[in-house]
Backbone bond lengths (Angstrom), bond angles and torsions (degrees), N, CA, C in turn:
res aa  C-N    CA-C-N  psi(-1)  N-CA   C-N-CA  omega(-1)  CA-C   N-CA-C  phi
1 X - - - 1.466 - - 1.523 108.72 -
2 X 1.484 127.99 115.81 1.288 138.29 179.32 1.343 108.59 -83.51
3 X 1.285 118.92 160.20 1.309 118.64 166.95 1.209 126.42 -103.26
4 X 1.651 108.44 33.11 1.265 114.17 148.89 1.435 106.92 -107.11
5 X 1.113 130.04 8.19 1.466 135.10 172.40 1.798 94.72 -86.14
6 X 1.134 100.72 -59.28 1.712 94.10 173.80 1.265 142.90 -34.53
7 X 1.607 83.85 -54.01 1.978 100.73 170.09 1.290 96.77 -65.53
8 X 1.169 141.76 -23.01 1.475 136.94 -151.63 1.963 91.14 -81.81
9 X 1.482 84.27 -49.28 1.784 80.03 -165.42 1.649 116.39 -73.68
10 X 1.728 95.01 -8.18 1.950 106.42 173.13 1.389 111.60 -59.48
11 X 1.725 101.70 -57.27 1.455 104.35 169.58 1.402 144.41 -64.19
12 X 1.743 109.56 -7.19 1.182 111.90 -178.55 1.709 95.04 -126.96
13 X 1.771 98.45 59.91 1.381 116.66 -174.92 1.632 116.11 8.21
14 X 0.751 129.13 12.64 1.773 118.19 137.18 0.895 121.06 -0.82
15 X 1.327 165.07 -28.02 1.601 173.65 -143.82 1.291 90.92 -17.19
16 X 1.877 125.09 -72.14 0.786 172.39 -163.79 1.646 101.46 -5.78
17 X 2.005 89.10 -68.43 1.377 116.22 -171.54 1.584 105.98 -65.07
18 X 1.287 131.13 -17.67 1.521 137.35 178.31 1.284 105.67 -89.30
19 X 0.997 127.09 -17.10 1.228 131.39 -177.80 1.680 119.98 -100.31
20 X 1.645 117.38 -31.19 1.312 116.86 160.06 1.241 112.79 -59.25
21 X 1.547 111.74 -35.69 2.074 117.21 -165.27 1.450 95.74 -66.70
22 X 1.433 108.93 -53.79 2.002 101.12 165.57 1.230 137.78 -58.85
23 X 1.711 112.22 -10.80 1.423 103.28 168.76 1.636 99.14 -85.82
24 X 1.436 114.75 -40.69 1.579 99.54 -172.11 1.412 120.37 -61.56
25 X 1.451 113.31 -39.35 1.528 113.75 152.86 1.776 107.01 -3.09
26 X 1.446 84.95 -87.61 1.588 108.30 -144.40 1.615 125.48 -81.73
27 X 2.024 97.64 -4.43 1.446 102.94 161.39 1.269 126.78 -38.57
28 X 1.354 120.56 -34.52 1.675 126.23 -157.20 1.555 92.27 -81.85
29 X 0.901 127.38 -19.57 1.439 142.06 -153.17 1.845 114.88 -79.22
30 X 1.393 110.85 -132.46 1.485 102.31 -164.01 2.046 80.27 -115.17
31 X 1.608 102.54 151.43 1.453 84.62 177.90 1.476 145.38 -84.31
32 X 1.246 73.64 -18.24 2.059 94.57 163.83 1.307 111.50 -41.14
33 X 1.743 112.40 -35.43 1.694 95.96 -178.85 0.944 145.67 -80.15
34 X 1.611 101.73 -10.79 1.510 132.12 160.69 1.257 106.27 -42.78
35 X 1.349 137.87 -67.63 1.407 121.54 -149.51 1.989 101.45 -69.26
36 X 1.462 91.81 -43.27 1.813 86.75 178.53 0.963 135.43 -32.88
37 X 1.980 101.27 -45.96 1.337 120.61 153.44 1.457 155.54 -9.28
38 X 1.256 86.78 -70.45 1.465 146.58 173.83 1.745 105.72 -66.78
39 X 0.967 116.66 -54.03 1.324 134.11 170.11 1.360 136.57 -60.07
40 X 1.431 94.60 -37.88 1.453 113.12 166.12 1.782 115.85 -95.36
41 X 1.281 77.98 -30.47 2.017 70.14 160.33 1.521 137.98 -60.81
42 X 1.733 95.14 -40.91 1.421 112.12 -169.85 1.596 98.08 -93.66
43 X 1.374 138.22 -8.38 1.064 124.71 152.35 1.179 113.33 -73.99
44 X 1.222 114.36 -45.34 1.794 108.75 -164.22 1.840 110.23 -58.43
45 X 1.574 111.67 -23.61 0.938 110.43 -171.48 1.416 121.93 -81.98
46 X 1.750 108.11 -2.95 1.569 106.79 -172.69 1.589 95.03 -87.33
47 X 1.954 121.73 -0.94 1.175 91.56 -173.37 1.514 88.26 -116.94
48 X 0.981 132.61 84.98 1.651 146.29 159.02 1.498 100.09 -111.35
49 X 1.364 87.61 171.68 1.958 107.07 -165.85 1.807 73.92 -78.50
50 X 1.813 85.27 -177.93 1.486 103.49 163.99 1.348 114.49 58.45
51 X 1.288 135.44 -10.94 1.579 130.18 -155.27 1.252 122.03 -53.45
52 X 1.518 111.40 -14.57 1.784 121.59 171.47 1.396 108.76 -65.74
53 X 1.348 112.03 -57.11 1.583 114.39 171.12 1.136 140.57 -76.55
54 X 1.375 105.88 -13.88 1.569 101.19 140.97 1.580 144.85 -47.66
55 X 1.550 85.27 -71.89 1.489 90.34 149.61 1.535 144.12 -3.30
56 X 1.694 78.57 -69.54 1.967 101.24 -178.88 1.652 93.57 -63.09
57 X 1.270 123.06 -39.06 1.648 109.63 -162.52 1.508 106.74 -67.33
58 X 1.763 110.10 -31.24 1.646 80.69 175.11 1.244 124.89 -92.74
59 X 1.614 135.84 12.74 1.579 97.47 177.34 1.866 99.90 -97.67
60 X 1.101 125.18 21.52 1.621 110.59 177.89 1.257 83.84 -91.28
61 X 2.047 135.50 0.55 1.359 97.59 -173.11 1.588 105.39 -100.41
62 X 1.332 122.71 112.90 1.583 112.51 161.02 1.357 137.04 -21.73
63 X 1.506 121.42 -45.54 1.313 127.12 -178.37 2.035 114.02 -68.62
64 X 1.614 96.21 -35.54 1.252 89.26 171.85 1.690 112.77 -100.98
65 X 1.370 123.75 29.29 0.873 120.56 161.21 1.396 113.32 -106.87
66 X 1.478 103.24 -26.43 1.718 98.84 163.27 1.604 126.75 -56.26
67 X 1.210 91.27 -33.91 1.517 114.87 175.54 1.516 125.25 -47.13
68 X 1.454 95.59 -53.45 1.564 126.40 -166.97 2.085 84.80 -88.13
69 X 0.669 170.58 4.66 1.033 172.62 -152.89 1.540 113.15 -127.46
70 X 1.589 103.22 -59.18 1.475 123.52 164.92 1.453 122.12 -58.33
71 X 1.440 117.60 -26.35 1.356 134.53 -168.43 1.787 93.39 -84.84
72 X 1.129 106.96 -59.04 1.657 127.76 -174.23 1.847 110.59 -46.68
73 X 1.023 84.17 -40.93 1.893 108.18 -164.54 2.234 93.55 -70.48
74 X 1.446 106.60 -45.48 1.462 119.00 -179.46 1.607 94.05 -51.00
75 X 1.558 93.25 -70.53 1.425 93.78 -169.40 1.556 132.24 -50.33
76 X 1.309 108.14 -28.03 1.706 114.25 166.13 1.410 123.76 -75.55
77 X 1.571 112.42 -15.05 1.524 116.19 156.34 1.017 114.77 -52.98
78 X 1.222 127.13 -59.63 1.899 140.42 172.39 1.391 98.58 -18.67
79 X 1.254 136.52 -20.55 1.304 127.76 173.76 1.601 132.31 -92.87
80 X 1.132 99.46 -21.12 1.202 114.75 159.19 1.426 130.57 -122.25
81 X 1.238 118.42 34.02 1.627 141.10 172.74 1.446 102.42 -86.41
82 X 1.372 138.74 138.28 1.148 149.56 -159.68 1.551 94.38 -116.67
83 X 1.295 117.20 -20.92 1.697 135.40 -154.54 1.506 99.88 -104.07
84 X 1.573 132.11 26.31 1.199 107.07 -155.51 1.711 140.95 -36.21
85 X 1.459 82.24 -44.63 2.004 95.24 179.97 1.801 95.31 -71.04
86 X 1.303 121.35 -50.63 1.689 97.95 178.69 1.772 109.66 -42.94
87 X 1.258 117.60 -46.20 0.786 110.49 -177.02 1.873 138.01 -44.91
88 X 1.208 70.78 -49.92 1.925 88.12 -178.11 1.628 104.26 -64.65
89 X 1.136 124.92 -52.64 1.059 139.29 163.73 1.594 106.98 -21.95
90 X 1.098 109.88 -69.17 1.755 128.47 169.57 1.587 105.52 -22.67
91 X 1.512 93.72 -68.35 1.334 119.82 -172.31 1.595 116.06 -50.85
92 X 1.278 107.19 -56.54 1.381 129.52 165.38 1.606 119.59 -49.19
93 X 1.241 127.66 -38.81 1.769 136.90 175.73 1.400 94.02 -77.02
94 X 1.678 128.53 -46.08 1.511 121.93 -172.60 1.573 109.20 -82.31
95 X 0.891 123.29 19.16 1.655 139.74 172.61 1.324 105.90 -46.71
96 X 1.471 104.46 -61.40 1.142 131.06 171.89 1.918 128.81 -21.97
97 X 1.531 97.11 -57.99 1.100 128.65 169.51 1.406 117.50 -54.71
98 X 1.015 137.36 -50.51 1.583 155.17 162.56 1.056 113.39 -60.75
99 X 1.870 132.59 -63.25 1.231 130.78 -144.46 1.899 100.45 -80.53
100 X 1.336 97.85 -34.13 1.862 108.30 -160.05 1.628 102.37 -81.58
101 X 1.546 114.49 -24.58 2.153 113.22 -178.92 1.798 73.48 -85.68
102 X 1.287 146.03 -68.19 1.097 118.84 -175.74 1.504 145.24 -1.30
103 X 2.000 99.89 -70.58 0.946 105.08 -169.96 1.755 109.95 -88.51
104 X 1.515 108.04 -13.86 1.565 129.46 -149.47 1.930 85.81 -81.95
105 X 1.202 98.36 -55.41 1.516 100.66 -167.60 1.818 114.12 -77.95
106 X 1.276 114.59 -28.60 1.311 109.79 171.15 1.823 119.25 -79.10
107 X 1.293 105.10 -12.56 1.494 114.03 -174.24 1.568 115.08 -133.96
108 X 1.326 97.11 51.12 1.616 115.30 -176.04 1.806 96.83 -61.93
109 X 1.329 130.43 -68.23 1.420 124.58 -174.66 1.477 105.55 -32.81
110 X 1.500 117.38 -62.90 1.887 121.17 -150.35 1.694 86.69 -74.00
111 X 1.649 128.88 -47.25 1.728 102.75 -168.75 1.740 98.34 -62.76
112 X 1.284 140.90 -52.94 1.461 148.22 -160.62 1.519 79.47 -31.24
113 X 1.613 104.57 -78.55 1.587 135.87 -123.89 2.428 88.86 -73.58
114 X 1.536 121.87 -18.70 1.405 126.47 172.30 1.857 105.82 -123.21
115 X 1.449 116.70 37.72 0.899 109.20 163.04 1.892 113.40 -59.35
116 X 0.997 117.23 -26.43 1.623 108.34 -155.91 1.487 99.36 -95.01
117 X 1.389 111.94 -0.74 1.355 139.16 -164.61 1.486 101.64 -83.49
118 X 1.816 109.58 -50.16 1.397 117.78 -174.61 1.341 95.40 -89.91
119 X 1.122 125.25 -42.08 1.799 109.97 -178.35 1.206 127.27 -59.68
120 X 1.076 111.13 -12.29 1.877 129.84 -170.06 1.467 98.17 -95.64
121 X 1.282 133.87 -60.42 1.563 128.96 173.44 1.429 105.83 -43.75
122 X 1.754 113.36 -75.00 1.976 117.44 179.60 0.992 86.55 -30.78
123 X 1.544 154.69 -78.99 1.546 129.64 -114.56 1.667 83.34 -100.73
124 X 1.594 139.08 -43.55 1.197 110.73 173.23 1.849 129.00 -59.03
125 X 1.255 97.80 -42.45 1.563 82.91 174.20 1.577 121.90 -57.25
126 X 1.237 113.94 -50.45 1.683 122.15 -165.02 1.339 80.56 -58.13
127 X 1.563 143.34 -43.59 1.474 118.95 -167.67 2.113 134.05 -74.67
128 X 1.336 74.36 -11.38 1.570 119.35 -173.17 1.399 83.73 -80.19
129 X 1.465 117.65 -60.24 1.757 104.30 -157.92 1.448 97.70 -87.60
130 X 1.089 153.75 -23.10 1.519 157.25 -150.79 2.210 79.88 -95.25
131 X 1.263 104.81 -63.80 1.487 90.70 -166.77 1.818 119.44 -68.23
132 X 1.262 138.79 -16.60 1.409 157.89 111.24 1.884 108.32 -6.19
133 X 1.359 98.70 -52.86 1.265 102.41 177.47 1.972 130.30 -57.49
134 X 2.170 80.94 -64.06 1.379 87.20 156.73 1.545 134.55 -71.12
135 X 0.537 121.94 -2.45 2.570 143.96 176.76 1.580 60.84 -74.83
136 X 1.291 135.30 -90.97 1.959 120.71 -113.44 1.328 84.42 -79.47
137 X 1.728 133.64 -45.70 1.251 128.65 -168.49 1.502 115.20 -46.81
138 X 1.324 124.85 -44.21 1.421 122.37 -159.35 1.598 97.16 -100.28
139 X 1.795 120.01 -8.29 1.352 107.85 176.71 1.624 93.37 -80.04
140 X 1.392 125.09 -39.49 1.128 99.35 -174.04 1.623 123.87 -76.74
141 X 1.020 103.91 -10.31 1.849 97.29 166.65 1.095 124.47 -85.77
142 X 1.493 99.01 -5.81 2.046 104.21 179.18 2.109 82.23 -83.78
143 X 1.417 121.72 -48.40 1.540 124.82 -154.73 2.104 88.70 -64.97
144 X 1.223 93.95 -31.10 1.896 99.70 178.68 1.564 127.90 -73.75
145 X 1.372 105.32 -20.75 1.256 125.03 166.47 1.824 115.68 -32.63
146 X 1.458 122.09 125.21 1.287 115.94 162.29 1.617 106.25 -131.14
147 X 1.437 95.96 147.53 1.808 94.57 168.69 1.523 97.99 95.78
148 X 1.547 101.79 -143.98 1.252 118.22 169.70 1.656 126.31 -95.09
149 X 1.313 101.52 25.76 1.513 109.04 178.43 1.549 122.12 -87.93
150 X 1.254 107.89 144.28 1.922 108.00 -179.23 1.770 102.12 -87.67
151 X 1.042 113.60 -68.86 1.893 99.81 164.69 1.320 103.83 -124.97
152 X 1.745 105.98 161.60 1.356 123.73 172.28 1.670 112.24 -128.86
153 X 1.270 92.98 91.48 1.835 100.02 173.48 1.550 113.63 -42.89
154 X 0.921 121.13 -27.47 1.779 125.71 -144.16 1.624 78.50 -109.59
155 X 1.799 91.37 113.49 1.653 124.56 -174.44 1.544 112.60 -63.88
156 X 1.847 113.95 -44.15 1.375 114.14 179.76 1.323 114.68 -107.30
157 X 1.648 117.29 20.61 1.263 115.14 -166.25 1.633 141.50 53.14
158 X 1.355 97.27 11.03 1.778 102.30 -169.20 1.376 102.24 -100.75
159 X 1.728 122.22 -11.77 1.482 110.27 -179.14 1.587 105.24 -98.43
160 X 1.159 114.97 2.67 1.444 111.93 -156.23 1.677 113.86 -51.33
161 X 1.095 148.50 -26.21 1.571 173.82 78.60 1.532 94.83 35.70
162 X 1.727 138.95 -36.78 1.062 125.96 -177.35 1.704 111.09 -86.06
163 X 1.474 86.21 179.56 2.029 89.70 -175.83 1.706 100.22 -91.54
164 X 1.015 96.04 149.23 1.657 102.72 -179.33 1.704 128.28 -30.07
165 X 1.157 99.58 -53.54 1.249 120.39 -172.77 1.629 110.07 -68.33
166 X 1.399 99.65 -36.22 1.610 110.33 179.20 1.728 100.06 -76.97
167 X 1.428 120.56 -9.68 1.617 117.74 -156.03 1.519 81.47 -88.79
168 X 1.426 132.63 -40.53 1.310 160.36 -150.99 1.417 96.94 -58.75
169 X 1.473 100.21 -55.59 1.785 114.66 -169.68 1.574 117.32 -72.22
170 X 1.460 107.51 -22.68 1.793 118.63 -174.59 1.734 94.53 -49.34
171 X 1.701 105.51 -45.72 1.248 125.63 -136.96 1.322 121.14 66.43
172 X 0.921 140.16 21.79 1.877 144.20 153.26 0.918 105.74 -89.79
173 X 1.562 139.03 55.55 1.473 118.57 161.96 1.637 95.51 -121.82
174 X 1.132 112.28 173.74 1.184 133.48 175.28 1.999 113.49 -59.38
175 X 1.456 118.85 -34.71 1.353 134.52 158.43 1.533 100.12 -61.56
176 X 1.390 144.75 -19.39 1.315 110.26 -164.67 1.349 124.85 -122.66
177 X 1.277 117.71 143.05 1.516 119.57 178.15 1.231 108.47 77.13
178 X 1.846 107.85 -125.60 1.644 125.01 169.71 0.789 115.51 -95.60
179 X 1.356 139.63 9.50 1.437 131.53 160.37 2.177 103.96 -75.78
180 X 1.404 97.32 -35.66 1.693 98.57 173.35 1.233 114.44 -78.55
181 X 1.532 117.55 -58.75 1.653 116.54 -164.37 2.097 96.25 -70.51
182 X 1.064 126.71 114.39 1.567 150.60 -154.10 1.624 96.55 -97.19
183 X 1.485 120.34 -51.10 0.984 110.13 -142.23 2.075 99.30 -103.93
184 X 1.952 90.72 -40.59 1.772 94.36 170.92 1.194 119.17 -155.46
185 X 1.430 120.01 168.46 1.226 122.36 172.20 0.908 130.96 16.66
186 X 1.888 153.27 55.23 1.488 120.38 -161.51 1.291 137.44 -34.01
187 X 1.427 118.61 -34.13 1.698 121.26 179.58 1.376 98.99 -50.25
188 X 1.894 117.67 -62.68 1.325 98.49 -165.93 1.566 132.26 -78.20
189 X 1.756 110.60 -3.68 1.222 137.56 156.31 1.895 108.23 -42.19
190 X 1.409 100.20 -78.64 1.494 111.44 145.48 1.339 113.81 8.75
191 X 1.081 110.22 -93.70 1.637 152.89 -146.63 1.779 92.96 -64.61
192 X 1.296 106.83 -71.44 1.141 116.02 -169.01 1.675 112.13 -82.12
193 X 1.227 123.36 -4.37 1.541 118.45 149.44 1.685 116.77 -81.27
194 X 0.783 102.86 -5.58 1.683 118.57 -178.94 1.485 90.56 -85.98
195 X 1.349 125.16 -86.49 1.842 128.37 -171.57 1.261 96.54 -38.24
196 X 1.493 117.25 -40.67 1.614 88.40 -170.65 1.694 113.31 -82.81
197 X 1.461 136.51 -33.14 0.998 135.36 175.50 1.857 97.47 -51.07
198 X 0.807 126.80 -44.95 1.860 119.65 -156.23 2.009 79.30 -85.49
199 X 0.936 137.86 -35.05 1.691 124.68 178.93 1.280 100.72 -71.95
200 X 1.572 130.70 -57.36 1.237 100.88 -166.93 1.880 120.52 -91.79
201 X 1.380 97.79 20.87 1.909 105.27 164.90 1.638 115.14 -80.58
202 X 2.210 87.50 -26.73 1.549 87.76 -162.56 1.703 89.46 -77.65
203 X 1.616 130.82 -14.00 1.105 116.86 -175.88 1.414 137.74 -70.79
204 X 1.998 97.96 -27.22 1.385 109.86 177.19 1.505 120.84 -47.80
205 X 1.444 157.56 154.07 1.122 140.50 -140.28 1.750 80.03 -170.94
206 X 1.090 123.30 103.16 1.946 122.09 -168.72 1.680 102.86 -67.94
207 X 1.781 86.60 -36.15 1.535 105.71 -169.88 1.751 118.87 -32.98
208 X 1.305 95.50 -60.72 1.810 132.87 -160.26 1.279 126.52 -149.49
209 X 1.228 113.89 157.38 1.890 114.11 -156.98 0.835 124.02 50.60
210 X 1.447 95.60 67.87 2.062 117.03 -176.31 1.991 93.96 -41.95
211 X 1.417 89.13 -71.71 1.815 98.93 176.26 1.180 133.39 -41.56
212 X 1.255 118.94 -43.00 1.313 120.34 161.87 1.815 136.85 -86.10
213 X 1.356 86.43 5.05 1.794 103.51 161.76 1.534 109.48 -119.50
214 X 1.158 111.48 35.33 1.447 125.60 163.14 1.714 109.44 -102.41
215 X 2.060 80.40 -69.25 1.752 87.73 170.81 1.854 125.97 -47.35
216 X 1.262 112.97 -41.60 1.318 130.02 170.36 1.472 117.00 -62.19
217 X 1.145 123.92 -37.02 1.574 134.79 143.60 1.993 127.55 -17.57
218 X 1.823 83.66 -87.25 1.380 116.31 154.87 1.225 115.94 -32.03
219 X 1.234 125.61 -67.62 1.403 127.76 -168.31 1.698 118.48 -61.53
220 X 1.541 96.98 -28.97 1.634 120.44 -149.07 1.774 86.50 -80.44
221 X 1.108 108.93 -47.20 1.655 138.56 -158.27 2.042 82.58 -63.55
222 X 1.488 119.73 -56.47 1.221 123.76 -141.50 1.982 106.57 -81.11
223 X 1.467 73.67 -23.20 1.795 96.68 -175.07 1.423 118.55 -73.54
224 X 2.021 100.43 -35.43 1.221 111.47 -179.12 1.514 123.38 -80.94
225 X 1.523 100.18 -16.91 1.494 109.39 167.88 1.410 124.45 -42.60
């Protein structure tokens, strides 16, 4: 994706497509930023050309009418929720669900035509947040350090006497679980260092771009750690 493809989609108010590359960015991230995200997507998208015919493209589609159905059904709970704010909340995480068959199914050409656009942000952010991760991990074992030690992985200090790898397995080290993933969930931390390792393997190309299947290498190698 060039960035004359970009300007291209500035001028043919696209917002939209700049605005998915920033939500995938920032999934890996803290979750609050998601909804902003999210927000700015589905606004940006009411101001695209064409917006009548968009429209029309999604309700012949079933899947996002299942969708829109499922979304609808949340919202009529709200009436009989005793929990109101849990509720909204609910409502608010399944945002998700609605806003993205929205934009995905009415603007099938512009996601096709910046797919490499959204794959290139996911694999930069998740790498952004995985390396953020390791910075706090090893500051805090340098801040854990006692004696004459340079870092101390071992969180309560009682394994410190074991070999690394065995410190690894306690799960109390500074590498593991939620003491590493900083920003969310580890599973979906997990999850989403995984999509990006299998995107950027599918990127290596043996053929061509000696250089850039180095960098893609590197990265792949750092992710899989």
């Amino acid at each position: 994706m060039s960035w004359k493809s970009i300007r291209q989609e500035i001028r043919d108010r696209n917002y939209f497509v700049l605005f998915i590359a920033i939500f995938a960015f920032v999934i890996s991230f803290h979750p609050r930023l998601i909804p902003y995200a999210l927000g700015a997507t589905g606004l940006s998208w009411l101001f695209t050309k064409n917006l009548l015919s968009r429209l029309k493209k999604l309700f012949p589609n079933s899947y996002f009418l299942i969708i829109l159905v499922f979304y609808i059904l949340h919202v009529v709970a709200l009436l009989y929720t005793y929990n109101l704010k849990h509720g909204l909340f609910n409502l608010q995480v399944r945002l998700a669900l609605l806003v993205i068959p929205i934009v995905v199914f009415s603007s099938t050409k512009e996601i096709i035509r910046n797919k490499a656009l959204f794959i290139s942000s996911f694999i930069i952010g998740v790498s952004l947040s995985a390396f953020i991760c390791y910075a706090l991990a090893f500051y805090n074992a340098f801040q854990n350090a006692v004696n004459n030690e340079l870092l101390n992985f071992d969180i309560y200090k009682i394994y410190s006497d074991l070999p690394f790898l065995k410190l690894l397995l306690t799960g109390h080290s500074f590498l593991n679980y939620g003491y590493f993933s900083f920003f969310i969930h580890p599973n979906y931390f997990a999850m989403y260092i995984t999509l990006a390792s299998l995107l950027l393997y599918k990127k290596i190309d043996l053929q061509n771009k000696k250089g850039l299947n180095f960098l893609y290498s590197l990265l792949l190698v750092f992710l899989l750690i």
